[in-house]
N, C-alpha and C positions, 0 to 999 in steps of 0.2 A: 504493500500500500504506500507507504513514505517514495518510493522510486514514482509510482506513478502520478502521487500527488505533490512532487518537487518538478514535474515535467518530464521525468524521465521517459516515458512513452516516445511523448512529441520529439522527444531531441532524437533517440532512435530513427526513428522513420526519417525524420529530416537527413539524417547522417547517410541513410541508406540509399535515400533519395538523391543528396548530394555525390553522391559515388557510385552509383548504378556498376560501374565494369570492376570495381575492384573486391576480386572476390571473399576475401578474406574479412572485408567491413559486412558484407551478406552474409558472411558466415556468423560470425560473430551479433548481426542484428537481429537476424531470424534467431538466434539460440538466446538473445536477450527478451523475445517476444513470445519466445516459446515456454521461456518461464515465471514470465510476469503473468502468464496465459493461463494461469493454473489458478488465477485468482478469480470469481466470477466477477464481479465490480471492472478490472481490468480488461475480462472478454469484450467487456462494451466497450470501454475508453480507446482499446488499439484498432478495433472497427472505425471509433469515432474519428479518430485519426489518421486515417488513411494505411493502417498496418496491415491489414489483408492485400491491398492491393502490391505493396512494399515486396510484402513477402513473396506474392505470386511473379510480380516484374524478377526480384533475385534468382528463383529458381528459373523462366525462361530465358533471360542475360546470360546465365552461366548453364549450358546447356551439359557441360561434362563433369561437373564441378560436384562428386559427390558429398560431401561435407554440408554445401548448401543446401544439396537436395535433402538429405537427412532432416538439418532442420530448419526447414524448411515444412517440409510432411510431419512435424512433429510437430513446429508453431499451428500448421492449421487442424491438426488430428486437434489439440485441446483448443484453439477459440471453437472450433466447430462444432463444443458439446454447449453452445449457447445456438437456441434458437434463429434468432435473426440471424447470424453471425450462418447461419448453415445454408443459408438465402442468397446474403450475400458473396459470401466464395465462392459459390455456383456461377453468378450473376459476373463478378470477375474473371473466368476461367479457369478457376481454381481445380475444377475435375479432371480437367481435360490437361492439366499441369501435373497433377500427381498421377496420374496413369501412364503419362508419360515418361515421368519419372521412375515409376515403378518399370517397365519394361526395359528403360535402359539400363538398369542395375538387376540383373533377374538373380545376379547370384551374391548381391549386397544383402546380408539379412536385414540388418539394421535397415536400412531403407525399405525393405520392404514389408518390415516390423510397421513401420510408421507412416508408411503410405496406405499398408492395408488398414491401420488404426485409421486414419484423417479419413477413407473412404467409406468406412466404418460408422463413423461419428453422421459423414455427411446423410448415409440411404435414411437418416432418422427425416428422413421428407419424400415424399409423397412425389415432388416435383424430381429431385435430387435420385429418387428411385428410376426413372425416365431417364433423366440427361447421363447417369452411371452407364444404362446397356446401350443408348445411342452410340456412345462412344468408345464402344468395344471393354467396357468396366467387367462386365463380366468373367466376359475369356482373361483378363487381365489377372483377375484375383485367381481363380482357377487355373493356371497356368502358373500362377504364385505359389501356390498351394504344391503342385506336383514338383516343381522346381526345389523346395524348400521343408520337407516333409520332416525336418528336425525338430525344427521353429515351431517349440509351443504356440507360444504369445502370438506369433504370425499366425499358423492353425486356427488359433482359436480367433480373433479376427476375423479371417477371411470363412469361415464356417457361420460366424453373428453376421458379416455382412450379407451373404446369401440368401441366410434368413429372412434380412430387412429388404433386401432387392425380390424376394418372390413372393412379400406381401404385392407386390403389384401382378394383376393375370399378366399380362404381355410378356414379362420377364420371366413368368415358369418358362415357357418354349426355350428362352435363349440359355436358360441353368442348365434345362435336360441335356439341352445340343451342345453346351460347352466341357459335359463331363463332369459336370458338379458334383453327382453323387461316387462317381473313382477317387474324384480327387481327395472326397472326404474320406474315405474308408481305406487308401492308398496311403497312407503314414505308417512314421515309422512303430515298432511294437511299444513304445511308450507312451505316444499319444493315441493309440487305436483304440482301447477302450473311450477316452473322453469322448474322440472324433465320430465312434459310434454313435455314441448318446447324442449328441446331435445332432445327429442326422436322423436319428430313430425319433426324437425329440420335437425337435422344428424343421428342420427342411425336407424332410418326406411329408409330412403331412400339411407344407402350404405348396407342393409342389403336384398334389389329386385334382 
């Protein structure tokens, strides 16, 4: 609270703003925003301030620069468990940055810890469940999932997002066809029991 109520937010974005190519200020801004982000009061203030859009400009300026992508998908994975704020990064590009993100790192965990998290956070909308399988979000996570079948914390991710993307009808078809159900029951013998449960759980039965 004291950083965001001394202007710390504003000075951020400004700094990020002012330096767009240098990747090492992106890196370092998006992980300042990423954890001022944890605060709900602040979700709103770095909205208020132009930080979503900050942070989406960093990760497409630096198109190879995994460090920013990191966090990057990490600053938007937590503003994105506020409502609006799930609207808005939509509204940005924000989807269509972290999928992107995520496919170019397929064998980065970490990145795809926190890209499947911020995509995670986002299907919690209706709209957001739409603009995900437009954009190829589906096969993206699922492709994540078999690529990564170590990855609790990713697993379980990308198995809640499925979830939330086959509450919409249109997107059962695109789960079935992308392999969702292999990819869930396809892990390693550590997470197979969990990966079951969910899929015997929630995604077989929004997928009838």
């Amino acid at each position: 609270m004291a950083v965001a109520q001394g202007g710390g937010i504003t000075a951020v974005v400004e700094v990020m703003q002012q330096h767009p190519t240098q990747a090492d200020v992106q890196v370092k801004g998006c992980w300042v925003l990423r954890n001022l982000a944890c605060n709900v009061e602040n979700r709103v203030a770095i909205a208020q301030e132009s930080g979503i859009a900050a942070i989406i400009n960093a990760m497409t300026t630096h198109p190879t620069q995994a460090d920013v992508h990191m966090q990057g998908c990490w600053a938007l994975k937590n503003l994105a468990v506020n409502t609006e704020n799930k609207v808005a990064i939509a509204q940005a590009g924000g989807i269509a940055a972290v999928i992107d993100v995520i496919k170019k790192h397929t064998m980065h965990a970490n990145i795809q810890e926190q890209g499947c998290g911020a995509l995670l956070n986002l299907t919690v909308n209706t709209q957001n469940q739409l603009a995900i399988a437009e954009v190829g979000g589906v096969t993206t996570i699922v492709d994540t999932m078999q690529l990564n079948p170590q990855h609790a914390i990713m697993q379980k991710y990308g198995c809640m997002a499925l979830v939330n993307l086959a509450v919409n009808t249109e997107n059962k078809v695109a789960i079935t066809q992308a392999g969702s159900i292999v990819a869930v029951v396809d892990v390693s013998h550590d997470q197979r029991r969990r990966a079951r449960a969910v899929l015997q759980n929630t995604v077989v039965p929004r997928l009838r």
